[in-house]
N, CA, C and O atoms as a MOPAC input file, in Angstrom:
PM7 MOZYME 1SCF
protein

 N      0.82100 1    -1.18000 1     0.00000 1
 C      0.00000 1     0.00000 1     0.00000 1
 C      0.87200 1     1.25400 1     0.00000 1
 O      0.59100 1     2.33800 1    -0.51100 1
 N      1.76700 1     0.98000 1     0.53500 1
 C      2.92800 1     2.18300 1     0.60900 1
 C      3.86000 1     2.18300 1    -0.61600 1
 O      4.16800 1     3.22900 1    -1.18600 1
 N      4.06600 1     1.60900 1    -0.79700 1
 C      4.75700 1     1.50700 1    -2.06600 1
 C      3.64900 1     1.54400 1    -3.45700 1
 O      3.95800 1     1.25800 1    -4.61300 1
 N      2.72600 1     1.84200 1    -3.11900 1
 C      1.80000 1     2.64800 1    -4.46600 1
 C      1.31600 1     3.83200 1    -4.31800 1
 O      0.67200 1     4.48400 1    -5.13900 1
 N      1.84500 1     4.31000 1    -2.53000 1
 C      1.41100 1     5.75400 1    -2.46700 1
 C      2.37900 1     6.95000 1    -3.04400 1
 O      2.19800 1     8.08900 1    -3.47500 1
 N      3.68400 1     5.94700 1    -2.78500 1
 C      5.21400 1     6.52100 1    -2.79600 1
 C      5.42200 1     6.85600 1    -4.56600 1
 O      5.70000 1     7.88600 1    -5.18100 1
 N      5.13100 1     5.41700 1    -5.00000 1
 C      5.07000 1     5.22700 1    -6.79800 1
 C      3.83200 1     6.44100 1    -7.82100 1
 O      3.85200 1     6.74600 1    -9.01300 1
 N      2.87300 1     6.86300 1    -6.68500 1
 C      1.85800 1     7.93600 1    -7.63600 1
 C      2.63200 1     9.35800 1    -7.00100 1
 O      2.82500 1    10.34400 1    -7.71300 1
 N      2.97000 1     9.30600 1    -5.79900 1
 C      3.68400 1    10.75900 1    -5.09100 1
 C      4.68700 1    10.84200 1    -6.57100 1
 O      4.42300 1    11.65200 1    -7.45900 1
 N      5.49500 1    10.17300 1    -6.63100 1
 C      7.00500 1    10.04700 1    -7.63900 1
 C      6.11200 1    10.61200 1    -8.93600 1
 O      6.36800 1    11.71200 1    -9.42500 1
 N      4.87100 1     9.62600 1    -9.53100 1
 C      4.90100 1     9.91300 1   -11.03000 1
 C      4.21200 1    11.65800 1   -10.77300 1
 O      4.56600 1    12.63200 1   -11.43800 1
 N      3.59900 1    11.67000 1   -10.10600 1
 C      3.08400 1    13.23000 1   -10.05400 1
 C      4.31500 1    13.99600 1   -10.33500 1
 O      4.58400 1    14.59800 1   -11.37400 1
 N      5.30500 1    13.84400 1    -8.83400 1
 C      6.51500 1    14.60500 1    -9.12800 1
 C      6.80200 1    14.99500 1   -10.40100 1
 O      6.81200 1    15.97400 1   -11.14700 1
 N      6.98100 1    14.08400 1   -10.35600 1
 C      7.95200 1    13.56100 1   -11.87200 1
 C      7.26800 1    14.68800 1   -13.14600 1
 O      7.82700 1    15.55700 1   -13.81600 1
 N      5.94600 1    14.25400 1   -13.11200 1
 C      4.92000 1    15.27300 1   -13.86400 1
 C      5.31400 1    16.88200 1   -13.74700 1
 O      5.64000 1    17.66400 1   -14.64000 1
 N      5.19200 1    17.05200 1   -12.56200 1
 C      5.14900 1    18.58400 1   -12.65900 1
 C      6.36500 1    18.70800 1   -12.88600 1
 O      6.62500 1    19.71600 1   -13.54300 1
 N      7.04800 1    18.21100 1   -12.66200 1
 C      8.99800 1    18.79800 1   -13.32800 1
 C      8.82300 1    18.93300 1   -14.41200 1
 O      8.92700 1    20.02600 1   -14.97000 1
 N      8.50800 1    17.84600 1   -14.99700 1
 C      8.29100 1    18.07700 1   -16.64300 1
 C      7.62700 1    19.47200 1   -17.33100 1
 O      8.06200 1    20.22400 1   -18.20200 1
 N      6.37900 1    19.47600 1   -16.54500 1
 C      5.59600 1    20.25200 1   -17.29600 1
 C      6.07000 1    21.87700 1   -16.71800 1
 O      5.62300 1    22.94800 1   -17.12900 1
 N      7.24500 1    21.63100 1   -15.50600 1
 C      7.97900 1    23.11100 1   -15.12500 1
 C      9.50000 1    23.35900 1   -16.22000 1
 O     10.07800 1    24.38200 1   -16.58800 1
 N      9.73900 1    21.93200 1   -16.46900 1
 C     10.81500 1    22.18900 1   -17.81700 1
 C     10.53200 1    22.93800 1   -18.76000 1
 O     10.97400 1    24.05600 1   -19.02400 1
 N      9.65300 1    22.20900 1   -19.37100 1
 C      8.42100 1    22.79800 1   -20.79000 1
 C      8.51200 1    23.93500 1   -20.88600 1
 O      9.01200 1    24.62200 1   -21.77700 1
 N      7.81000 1    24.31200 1   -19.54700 1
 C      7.34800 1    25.47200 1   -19.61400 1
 C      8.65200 1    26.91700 1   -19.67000 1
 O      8.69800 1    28.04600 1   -20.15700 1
 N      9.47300 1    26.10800 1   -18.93400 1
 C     10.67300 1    27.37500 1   -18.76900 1
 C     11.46300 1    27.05800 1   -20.40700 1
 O     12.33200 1    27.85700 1   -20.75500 1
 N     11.21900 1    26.24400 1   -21.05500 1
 C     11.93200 1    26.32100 1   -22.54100 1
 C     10.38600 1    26.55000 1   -23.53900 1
 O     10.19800 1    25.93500 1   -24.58800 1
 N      9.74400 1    27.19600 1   -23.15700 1
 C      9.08900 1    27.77800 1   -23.61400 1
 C      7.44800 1    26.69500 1   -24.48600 1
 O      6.51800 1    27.11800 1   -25.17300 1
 N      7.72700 1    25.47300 1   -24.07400 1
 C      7.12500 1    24.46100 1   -24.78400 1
 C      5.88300 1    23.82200 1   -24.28300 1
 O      5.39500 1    22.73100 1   -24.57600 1
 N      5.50400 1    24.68600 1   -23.51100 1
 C      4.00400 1    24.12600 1   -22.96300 1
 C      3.02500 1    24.58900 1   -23.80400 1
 O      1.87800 1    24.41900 1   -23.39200 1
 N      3.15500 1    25.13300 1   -24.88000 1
 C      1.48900 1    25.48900 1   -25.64200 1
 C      1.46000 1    24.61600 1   -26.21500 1
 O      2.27100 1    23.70100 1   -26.36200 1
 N      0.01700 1    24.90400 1   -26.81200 1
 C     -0.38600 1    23.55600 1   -28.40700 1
 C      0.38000 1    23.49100 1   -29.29400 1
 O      0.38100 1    22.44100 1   -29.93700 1
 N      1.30800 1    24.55100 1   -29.66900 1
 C      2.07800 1    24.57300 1   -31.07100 1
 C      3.38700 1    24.20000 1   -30.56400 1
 O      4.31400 1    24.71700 1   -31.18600 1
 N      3.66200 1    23.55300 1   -29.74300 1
 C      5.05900 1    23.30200 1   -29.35800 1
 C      5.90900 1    22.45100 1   -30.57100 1
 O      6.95900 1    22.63000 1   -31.18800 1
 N      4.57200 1    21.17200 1   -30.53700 1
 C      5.35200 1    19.75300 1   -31.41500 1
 C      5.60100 1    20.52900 1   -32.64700 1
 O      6.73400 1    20.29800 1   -33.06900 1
 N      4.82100 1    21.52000 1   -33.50200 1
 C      5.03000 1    22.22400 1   -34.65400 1
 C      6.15300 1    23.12500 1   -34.41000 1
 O      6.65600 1    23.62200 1   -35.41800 1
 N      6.63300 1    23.42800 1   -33.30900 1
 C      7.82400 1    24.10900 1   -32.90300 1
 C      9.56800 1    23.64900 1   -33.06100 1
 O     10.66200 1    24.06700 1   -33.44000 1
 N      8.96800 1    22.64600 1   -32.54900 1
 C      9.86500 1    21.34800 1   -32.18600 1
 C     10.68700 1    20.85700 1   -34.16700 1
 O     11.83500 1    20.86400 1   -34.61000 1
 N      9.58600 1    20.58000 1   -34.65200 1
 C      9.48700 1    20.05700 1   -35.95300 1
 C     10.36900 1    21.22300 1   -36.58100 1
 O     11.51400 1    21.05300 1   -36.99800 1
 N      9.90700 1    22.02900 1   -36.58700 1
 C     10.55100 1    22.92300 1   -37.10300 1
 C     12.21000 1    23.70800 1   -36.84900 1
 O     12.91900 1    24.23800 1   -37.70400 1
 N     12.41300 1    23.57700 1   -35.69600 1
 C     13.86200 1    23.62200 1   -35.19200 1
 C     14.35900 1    22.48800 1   -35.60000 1
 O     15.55500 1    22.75000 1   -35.72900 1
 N     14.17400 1    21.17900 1   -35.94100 1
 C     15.17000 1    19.99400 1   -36.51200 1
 C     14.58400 1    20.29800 1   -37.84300 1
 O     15.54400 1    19.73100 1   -38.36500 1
 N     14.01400 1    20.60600 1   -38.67200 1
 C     14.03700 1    21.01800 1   -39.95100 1
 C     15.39300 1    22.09900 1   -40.01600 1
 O     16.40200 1    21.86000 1   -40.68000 1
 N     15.21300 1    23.18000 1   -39.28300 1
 C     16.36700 1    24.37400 1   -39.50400 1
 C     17.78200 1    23.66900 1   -39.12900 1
 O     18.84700 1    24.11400 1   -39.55700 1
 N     17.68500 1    22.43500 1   -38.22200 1
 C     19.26100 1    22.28900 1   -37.62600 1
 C     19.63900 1    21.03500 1   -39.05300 1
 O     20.73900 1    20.76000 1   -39.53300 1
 N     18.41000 1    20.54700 1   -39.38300 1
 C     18.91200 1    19.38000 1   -40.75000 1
 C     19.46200 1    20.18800 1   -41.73100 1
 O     20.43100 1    19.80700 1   -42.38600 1
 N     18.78600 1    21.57800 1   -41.94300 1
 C     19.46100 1    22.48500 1   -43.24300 1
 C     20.60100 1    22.90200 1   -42.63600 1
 O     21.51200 1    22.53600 1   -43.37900 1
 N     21.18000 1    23.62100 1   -41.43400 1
 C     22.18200 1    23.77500 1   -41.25500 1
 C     23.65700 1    23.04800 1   -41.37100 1
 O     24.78800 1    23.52100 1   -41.47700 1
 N     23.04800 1    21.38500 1   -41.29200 1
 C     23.77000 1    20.44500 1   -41.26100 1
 C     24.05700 1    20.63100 1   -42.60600 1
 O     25.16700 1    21.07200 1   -42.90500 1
 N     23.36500 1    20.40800 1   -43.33900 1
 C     23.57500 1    19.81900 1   -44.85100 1
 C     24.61800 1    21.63900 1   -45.41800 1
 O     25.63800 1    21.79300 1   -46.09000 1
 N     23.94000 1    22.37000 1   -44.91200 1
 C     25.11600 1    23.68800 1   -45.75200 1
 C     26.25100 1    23.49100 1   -45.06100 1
 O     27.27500 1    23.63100 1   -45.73000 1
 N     26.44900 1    23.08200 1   -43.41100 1
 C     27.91700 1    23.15500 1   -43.61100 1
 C     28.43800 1    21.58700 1   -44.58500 1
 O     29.41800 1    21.60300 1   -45.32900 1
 N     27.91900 1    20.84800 1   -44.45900 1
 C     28.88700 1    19.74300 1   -45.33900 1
 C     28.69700 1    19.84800 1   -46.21100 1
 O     28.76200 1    18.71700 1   -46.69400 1
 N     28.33300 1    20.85800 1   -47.30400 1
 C     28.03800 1    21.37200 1   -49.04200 1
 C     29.56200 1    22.00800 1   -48.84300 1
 O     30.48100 1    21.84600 1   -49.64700 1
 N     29.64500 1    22.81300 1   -47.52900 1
 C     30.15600 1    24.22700 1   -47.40500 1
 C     31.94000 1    23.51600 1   -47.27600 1
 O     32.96000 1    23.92200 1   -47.83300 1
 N     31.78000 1    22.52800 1   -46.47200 1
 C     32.97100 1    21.91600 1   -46.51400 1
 C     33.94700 1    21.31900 1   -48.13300 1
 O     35.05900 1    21.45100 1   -48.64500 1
 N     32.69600 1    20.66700 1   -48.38200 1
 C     33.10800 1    19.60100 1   -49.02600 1
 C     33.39500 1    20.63500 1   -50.58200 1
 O     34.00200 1    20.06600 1   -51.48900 1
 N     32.88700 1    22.28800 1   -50.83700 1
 C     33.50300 1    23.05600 1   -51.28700 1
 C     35.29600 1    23.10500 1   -51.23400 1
 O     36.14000 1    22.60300 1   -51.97700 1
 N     35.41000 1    23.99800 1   -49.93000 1
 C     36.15000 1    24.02100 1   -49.92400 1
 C     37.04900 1    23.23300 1   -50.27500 1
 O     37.84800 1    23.53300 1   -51.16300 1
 N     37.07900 1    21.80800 1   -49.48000 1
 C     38.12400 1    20.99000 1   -49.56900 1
 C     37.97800 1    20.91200 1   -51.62900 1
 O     39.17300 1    21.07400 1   -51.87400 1
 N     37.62700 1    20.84200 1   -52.35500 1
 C     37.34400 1    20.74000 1   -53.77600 1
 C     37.87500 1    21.63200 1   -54.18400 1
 O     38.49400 1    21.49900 1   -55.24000 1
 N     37.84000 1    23.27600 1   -53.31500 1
 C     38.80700 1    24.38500 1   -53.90600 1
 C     40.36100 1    23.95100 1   -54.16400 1
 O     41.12000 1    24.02900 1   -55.13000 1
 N     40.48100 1    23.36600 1   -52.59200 1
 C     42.18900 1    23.25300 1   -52.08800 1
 C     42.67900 1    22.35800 1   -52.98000 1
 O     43.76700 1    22.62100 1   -53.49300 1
 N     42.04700 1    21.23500 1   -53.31700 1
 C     42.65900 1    19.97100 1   -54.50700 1
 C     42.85900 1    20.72400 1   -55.53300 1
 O     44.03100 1    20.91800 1   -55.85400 1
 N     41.84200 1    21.31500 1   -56.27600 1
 C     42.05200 1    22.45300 1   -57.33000 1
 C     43.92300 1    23.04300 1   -57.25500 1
 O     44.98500 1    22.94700 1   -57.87000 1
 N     43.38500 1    23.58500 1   -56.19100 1
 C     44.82900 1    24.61400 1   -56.22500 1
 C     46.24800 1    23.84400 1   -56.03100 1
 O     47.33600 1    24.28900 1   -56.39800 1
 N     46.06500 1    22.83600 1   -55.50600 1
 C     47.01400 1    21.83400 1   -55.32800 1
 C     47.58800 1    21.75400 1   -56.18200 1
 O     48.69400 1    22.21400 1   -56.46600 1
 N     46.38400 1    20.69500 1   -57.10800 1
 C     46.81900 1    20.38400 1   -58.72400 1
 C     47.37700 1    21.91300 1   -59.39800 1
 O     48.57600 1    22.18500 1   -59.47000 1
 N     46.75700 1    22.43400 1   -59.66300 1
 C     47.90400 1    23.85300 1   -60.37700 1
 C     48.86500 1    23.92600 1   -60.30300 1
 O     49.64300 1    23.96000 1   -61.25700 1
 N     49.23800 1    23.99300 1   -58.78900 1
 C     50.52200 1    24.26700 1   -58.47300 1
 C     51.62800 1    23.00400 1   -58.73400 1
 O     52.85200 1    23.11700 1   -58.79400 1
 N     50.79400 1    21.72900 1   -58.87400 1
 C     51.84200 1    20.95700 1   -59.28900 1
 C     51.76200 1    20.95700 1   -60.48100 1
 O     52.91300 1    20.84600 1   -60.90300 1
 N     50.85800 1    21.03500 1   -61.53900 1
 C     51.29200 1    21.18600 1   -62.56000 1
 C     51.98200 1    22.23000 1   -63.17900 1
 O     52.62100 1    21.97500 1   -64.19900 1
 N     51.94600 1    23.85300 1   -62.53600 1
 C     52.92800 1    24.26300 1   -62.57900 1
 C     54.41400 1    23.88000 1   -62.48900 1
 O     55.23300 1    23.82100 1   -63.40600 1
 N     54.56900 1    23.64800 1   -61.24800 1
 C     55.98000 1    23.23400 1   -60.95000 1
 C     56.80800 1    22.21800 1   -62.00400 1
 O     58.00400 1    22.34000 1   -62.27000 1
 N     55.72100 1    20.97200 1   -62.66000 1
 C     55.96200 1    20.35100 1   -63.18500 1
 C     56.64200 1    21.36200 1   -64.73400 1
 O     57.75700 1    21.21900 1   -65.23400 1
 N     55.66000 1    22.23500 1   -65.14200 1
 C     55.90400 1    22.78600 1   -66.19100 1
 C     56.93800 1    24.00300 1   -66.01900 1
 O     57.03500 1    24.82900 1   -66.92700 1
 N     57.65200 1    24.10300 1   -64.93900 1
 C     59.44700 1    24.78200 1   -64.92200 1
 C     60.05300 1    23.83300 1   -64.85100 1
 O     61.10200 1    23.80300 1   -65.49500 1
 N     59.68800 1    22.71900 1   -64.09200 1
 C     61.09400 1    21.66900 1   -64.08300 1
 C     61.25100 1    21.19400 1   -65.72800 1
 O     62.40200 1    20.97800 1   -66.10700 1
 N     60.29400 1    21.04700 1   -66.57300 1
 C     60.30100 1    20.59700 1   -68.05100 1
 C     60.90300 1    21.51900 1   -68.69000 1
 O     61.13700 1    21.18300 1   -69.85100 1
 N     61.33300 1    22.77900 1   -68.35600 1
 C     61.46500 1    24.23400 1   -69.58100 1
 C     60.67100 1    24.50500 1   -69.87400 1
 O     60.73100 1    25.44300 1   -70.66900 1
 N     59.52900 1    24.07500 1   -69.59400 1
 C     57.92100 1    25.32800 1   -70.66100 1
 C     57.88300 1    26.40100 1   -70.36700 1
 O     57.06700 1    27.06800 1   -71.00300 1
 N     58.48300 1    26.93800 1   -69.58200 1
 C     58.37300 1    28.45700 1   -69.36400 1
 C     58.95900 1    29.20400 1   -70.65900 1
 O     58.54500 1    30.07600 1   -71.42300 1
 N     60.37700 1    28.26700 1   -70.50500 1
 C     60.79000 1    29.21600 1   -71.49000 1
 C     60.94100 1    28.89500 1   -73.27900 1
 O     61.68700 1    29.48100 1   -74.06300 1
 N     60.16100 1    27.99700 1   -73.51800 1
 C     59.39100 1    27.79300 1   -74.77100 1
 C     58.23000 1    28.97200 1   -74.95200 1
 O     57.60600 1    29.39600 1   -75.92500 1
 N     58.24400 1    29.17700 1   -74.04100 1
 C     56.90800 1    30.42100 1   -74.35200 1
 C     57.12500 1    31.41800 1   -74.63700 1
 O     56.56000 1    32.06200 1   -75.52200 1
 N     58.65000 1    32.01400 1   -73.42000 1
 C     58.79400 1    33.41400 1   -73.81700 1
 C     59.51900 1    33.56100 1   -74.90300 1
 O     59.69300 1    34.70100 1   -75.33300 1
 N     60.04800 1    32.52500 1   -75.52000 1
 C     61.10300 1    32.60100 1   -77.32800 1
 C     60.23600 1    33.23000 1   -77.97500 1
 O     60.43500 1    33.51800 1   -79.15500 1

């Protein structure tokens, strides 16, 4: 008997914490779950631009890489100065 008075005292507890969490992150109205939905919509797009945003860059740096070795390649050969004759 005590141990089901103790177990409904707890889930109550338990209840109002929750619904004092909620409330202090702002999530106790009706439109919360549409709230909710919508902040992991904005954090999925954020995700996806930085790894567009990355995977740029790193695509710039190979770019420039390659140049520069094919530059280098094309002084160690003499093409430079096939050009300026």
């Amino acid at each position: 008997m005590v141990d089901k008075e103790l177990q409904g005292l707890l889930e109550q507890a338990s209840e109002t914490g929750a619904r004092r969490a909620l409330a202090g992150l702002g999530l106790d109205d009706a439109s919360a779950a549409k709230d909710m939905g919508e902040l992991r919509e904005l954090l999925s797009a954020w995700r996806d631009a930085k790894r567009s945003a990355r995977k740029a860059a790193i695509g710039w740096v190979v770019r420039m890489v390659l140049a520069l070795l094919l530059i280098g390649i094309a002084f160690k050969l003499g093409l430079p100065g096939l050009v300026s004759q």
